[in-house]
N, C-alpha and C positions, 0 to 999 in steps of 0.2 A: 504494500500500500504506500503511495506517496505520498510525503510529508509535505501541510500546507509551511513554504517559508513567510514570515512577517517583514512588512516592510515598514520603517517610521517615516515621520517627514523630521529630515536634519539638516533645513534653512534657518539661517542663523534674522536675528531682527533687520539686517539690511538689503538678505536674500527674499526675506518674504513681505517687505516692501516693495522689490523688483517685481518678485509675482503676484503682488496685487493690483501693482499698476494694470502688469497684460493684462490682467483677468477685466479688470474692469473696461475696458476699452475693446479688447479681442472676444470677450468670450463667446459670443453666439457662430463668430466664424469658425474660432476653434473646435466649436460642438460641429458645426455642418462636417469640416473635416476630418471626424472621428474615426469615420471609418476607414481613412487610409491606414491605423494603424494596425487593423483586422491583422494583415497575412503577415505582420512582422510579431505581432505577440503571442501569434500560433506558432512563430518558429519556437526550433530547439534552445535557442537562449535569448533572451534581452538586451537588445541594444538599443538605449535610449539617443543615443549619439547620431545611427541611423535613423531611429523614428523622429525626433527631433528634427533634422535637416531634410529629411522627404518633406516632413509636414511646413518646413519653416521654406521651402521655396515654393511649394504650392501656394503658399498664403502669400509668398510676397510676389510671386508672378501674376495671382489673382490683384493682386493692387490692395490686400486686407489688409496689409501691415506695411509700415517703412521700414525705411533703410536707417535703426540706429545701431548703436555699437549695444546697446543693451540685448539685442537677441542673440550676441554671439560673445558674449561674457562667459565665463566660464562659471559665476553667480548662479545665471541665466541658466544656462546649461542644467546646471540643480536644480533650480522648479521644474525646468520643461521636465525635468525626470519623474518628477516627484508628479508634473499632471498624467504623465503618461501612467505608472502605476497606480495612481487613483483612481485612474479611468478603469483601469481593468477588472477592477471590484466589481463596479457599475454593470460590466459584461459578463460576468456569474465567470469567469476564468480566476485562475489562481498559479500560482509560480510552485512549481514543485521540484524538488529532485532536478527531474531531467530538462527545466521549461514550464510553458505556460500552458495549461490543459486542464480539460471538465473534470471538476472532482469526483473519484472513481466511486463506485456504487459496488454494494454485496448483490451477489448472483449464486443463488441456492435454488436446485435442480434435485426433481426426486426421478427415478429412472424408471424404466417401462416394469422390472420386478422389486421398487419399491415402493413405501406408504409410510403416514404418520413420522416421518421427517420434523422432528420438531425444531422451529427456528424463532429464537430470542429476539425480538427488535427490541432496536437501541432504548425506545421509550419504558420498558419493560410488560411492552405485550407477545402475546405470544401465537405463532402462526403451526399448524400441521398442516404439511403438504402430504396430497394423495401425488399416486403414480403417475408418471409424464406432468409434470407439474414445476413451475418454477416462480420465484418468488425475488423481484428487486430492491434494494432499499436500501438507504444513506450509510456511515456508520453513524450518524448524528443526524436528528429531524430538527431542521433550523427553520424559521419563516414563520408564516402563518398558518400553516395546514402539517398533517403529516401524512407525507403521501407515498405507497408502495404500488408497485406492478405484479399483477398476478397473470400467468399464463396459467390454465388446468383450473383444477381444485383446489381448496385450500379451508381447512376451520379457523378464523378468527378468535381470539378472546382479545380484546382492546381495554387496555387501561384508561381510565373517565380521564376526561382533562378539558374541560368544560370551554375553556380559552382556544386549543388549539384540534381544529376538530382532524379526524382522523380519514384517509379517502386510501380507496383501494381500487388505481386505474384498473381495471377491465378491458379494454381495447374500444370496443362501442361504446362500453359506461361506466359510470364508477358510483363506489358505493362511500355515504357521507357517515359518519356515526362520529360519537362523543367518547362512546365508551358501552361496550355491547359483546356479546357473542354470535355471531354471524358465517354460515357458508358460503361460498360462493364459488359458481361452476362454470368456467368459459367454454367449455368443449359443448360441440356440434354447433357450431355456431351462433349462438345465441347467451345468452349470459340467464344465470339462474343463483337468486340468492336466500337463503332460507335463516330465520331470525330461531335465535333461542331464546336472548335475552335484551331486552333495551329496545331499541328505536334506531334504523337506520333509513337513509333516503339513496334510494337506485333511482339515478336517473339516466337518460339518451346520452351520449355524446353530440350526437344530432337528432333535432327537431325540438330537441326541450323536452322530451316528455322525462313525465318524474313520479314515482309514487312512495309513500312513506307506507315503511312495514314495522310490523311489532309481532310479539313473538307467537309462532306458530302460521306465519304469513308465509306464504311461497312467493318470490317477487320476478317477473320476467322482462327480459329486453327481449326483444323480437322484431326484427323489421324496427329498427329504431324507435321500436313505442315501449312503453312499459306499462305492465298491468300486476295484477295479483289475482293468487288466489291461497285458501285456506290448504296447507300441508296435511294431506290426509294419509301419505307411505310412512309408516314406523319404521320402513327402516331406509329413510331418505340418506341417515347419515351411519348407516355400517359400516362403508368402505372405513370410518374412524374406530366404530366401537369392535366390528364383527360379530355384533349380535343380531343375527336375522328371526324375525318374530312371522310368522304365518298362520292364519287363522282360514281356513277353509280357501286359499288363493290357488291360481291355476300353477300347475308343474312350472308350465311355459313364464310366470311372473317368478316363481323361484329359479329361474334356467339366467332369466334375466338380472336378478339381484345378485348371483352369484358370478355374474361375469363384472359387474361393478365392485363386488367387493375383493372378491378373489381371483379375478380375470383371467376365468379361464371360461374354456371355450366348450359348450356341450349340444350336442347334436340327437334329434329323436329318429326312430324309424319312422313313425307316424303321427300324425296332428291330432291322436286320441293320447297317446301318450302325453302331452303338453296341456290334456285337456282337464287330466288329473287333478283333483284337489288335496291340498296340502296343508296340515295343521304341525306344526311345528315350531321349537327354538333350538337353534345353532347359536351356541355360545359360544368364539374362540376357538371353534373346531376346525380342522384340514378339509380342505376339499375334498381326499378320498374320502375321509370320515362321512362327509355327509352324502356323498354318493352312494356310498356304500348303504347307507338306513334309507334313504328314496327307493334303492333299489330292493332291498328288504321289506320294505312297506308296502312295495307295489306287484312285488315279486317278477323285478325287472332283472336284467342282466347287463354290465356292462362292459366295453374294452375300454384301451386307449391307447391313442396313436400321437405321437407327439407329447402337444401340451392340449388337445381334444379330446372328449371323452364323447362316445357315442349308448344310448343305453334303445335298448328292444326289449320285447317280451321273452317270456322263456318258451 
């Protein structure tokens, strides 16, 4: 990780008389021409000597400035330095190690065969990442919001902080909270966030639409709108706990829960077989485990090829 270096201002009382003169006289010019100093504070080091004298013939070819011995003082030279790194705060850049560059961000990635990934943020909340899942975010929440990028899945717990409210980019949307327990799911396109506790606001990235949820609300982006409705799957959040709860539900709704939690992949001979009703709880158990009692209960039989399981009648 790169270290921010600090810089002071060390103009002495006759230096920063020189640089209040310019300022009072130049400044608006000196703002238009800011941005010539873009691709020299991207460089690999700081030279205020160069930036300085790009900028100081542009302004004096423009006819903004005259011809005194003050711009080329060696005084002079010190402010112009000292406006040039002042400036650079303004541009969210920072002088590190190597130069002048975006301050680097944590990038925490769960893989195709992991979950529950737990990741500390700086503010001390705390995030679990499901599988293909990734998570961005500062070492420090500075500003007025505190804001992370989520790609996939993810459980929230958000520590309250009434002052600086907390936001989780999404790609299409992002979700606003204070301090709450909250899911949220970017896969298939669409974003989906389910409340446990507190109060959070999912809204569009475009169009504006917005809706506030609270706990037991299921919240959707779709086609840039946002709606809700009431969470009625108990086990919306297994992929976290791995307790699957089934009360009279078809085979084919446990074939489906079980590829979200345990991703793996199960295949029927026939559309009767999925049509099965299922009363059950899987607590923490292995997939063959629970294949294994489906296939018991039903008086199924199964193989497997790969990471597929295929089950028939006997």
């Amino acid at each position: 990780m790169k270290k921010e270096k600090k810089y002071s201002n060390n103009m002495d009382d006759k230096e920063r008389i020189m640089f209040d003169e310019f300022l009072s006289g130049q400044n608006q010019p000196v703002k238009k021409y800011w941005t010539e100093m873009d691709e020299i504070v991207r460089s690999e080091k700081v030279n205020t000597d160069k930036a300085w004298n790009k900028l100081y013939k542009r302004l004096e070819g423009d006819g903004l400035i005259q011809k005194k011995n003050i711009f080329r003082s060696d005084a002079f030279r010190i402010a112009a330095s000292v406006i040039i790194i002042i400036g650079l705060s303004f541009t969210g850049l920072y002088i590190g190690t190597n130069g002048f560059e975006k301050s680097s961000n944590n990038i925490i990635t769960a893989g195709i065969n992991e979950k529950n990934i737990i990741v500390d943020l700086p503010d001390g909340s705390t995030v679990i990442l499901n599988r293909n899942s990734s998570i961005e975010y500062p070492d420090k929440f500075e500003g007025q919001t505190r804001t992370v990028k989520l790609e996939g899945e993810a459980y929230f717990d958000i520590q309250h902080d009434a002052t600086i409210p907390f936001i989780v980019d999404a790609e299409e949307g992002n979700v606003t909270v204070l301090g709450t327990c909250f899911n949220v799911n970017t896969t298939s396109n669409k974003i989906e966030v389910l409340v446990t506790s507190g109060k959070v606001i999912l809204k569009s990235n475009i169009g504006e639409s917005s809706v506030t949820l609270e706990p037991g609300d299921l919240g959707l982006i779709s086609d840039h709108s946002a709606s809700k409705t009431v969470n009625n799957d108990p086990n919306y959040l297994s992929w976290k706990t791995e307790l699957l709860v089934f009360e009279g539900d078809s085979l084919g709704k446990v074939i489906t829960d079980l590829k979200r939690v345990h991703n793996i992949n199960i295949e029927t001979e026939n559309d009767d077989i999925r049509n099965l009703r299922v009363t059950s709880v899987f607590d923490n158990q292995s997939p063959d485990t629970i294949i294994r009692i489906i296939c018991t209960t039903f008086n199924l039989e199964y193989y497997k090829e790969g990471d597929k399981y295929f089950l028939d009648t006997k």
